[in-house]
N, C-alpha and C positions, 0 to 999 in steps of 0.2 A: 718605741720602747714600752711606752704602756699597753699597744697592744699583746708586745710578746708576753707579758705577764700577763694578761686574761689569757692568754692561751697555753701556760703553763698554769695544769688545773692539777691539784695534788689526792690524795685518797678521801672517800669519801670516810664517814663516821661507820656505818655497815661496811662496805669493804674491811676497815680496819679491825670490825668487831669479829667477821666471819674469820679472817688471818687468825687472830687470837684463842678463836673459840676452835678451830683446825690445830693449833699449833698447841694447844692445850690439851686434847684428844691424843693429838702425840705423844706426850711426854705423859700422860696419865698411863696409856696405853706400857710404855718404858717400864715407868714406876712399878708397876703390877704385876711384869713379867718377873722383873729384878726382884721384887720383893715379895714374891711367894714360892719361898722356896719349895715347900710342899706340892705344889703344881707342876714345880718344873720338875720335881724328880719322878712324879708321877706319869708326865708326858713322857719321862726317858724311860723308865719301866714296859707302858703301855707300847712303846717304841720296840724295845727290845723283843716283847712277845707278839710284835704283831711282823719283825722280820721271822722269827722261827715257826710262824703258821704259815706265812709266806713263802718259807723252803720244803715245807715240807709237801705242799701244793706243785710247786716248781720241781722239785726232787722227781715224783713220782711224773710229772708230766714230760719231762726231759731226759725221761731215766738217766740221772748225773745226779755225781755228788754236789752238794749247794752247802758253802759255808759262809758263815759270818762272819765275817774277818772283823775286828777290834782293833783297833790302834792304841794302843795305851799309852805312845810316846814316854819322855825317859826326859832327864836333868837336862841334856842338851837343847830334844825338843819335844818341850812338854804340850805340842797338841796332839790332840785327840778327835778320831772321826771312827765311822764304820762305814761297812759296805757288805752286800749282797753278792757274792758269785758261781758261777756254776763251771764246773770241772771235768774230769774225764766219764767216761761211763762207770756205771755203778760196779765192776768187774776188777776198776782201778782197785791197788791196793795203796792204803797211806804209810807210806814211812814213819818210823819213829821217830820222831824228832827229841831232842832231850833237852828241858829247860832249868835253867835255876841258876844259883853265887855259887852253887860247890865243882861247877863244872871249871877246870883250866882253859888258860885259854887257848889252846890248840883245841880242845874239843870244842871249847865255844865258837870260833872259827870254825870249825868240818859241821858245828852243826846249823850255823847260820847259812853254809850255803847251801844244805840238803834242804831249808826254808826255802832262799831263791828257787833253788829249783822246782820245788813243787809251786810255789807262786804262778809260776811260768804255765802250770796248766791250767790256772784260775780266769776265768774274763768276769769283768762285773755285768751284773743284769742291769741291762738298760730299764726293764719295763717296771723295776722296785727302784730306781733311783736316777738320774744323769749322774748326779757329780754324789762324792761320801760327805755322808749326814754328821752332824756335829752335836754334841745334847744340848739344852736351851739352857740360858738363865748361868748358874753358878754351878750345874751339877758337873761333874765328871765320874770317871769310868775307875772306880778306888783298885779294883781286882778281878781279877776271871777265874773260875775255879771248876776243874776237871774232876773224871774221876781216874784219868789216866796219868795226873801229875801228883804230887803228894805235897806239894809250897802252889800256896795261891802266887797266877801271873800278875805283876806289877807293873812289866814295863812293856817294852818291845809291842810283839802281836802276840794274839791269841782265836785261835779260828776255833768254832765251833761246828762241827758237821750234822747233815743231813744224809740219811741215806735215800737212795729211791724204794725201798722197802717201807718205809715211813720211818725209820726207828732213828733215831738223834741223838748225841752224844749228850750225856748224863751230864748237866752243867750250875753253876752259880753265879750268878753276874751281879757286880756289888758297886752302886753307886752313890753316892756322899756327898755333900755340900757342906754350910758351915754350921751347919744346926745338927744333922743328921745321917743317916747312914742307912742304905736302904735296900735289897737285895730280891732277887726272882731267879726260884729255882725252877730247872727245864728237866721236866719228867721224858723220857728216851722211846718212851713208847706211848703217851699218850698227850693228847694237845688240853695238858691243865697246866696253871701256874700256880707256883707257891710264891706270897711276895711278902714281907716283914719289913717295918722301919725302927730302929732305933737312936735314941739321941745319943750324940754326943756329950760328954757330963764335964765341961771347960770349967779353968779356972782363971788362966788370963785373956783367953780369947785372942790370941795373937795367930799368924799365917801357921808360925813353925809347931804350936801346937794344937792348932785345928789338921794337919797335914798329920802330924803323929797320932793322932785319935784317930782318925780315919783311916792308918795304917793297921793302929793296935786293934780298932771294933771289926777289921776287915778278916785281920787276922784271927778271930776268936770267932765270926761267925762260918770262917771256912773252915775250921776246925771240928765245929760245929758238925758243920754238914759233911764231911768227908768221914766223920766216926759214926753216922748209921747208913752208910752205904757197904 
């Protein structure tokens, strides 16, 4: 008996330290990410303009159309991801599709399948992604804003096109956290970015009205930007 207890030998004092000082590194690591939000809306920015130099690169080399599909998900499911894909040749013509609350639903129906269908010519680019990207930290995807819609997109999808001629569709992408609110606009013809943050101005600090400020600043920045286009 006493020998199995010498040979049951437990951690040493350095094993134990290095554990801690590892598992310390982890969770600093957490902390940092979680708790700047200014970082993480920045990576999702820098994110979003480094897909649209990326299509437009791909566009011309594929001669295809390349869009950025957005996911904005909706009340039932509210995740969010993007992806990268390339389409028919640049010869293809896009359908109209027609978005918004004032459509019934029979049109909202005829127009959700004419979405499938055109989906159906889309494949994602393996060589900008495997699986679709999610933003980091607390940010999400507040709105998309076209110049061919007249109400920024909220929910569902929202694609952004590339052509093979290089020219891209005239766009605003508007993303939010619990601080702030932050946007990058996509010039059609040229590979610049416009980006702006502003704060949210809270008085109780609760989900439902950090969610309504980030609707109402989404809404006044696409206003914004759709009355000098």
């Amino acid at each position: 008996m006493n020998q199995l207890l010498k040979d049951q030998k437990g951690f040493s004092l350095l094993e134990i330290l290095i554990a801690l000082a590892i598992a310390a590194g982890l969770y600093g690591t957490l902390i940092v990410n979680i708790s700047n939000p200014r970082r993480n809306i920045n990576e999702g920015l820098n994110n979003m303009e480094r897909a649209i130099r990326f299509s437009g690169s791909e566009a011309a080399l594929r001669n295809t159309l390349i869009r950025l599909q957005i996911k904005l998900g909706n009340e039932e499911n509210p995740n969010q991801s993007y992806s990268l894909q390339y389409g028919p040749e640049g010869s293809f013509v896009l359908p109209k599709i027609r978005m918004g609350k004032n459509l019934s639903e029979s049109e909202r129906e005829e127009e959700e399948l004419k979405a499938k269908k055109l989906d159906r010519k889309f494949n994602k680019i393996e060589e900008f992604q495997e699986e679709e990207k999610e933003l980091s930290g607390y940010t999400r995807f507040i709105g998309i804003g076209t110049a061919d819609y007249d109400q920024l997109i909220t929910e569902g999808n929202a694609s952004l096109f590339t052509y093979p001629t290089g020219e891209k569709d005239s766009a605003i992408i508007i993303l939010g956290n619990d601080i702030e609110v932050a946007f990058v606009e996509i010039n059609p013809f040229i590979q610049e970015f416009r980006r702006e943050y502003r704060p949210l101005e809270l008085q109780e600090n609760t989900e439902e009205e950090i969610y309504d400020k980030q609707r109402d600043l989404a809404d006044e920045i696409f206003l914004e930007w759709k009355s000098k286009k």
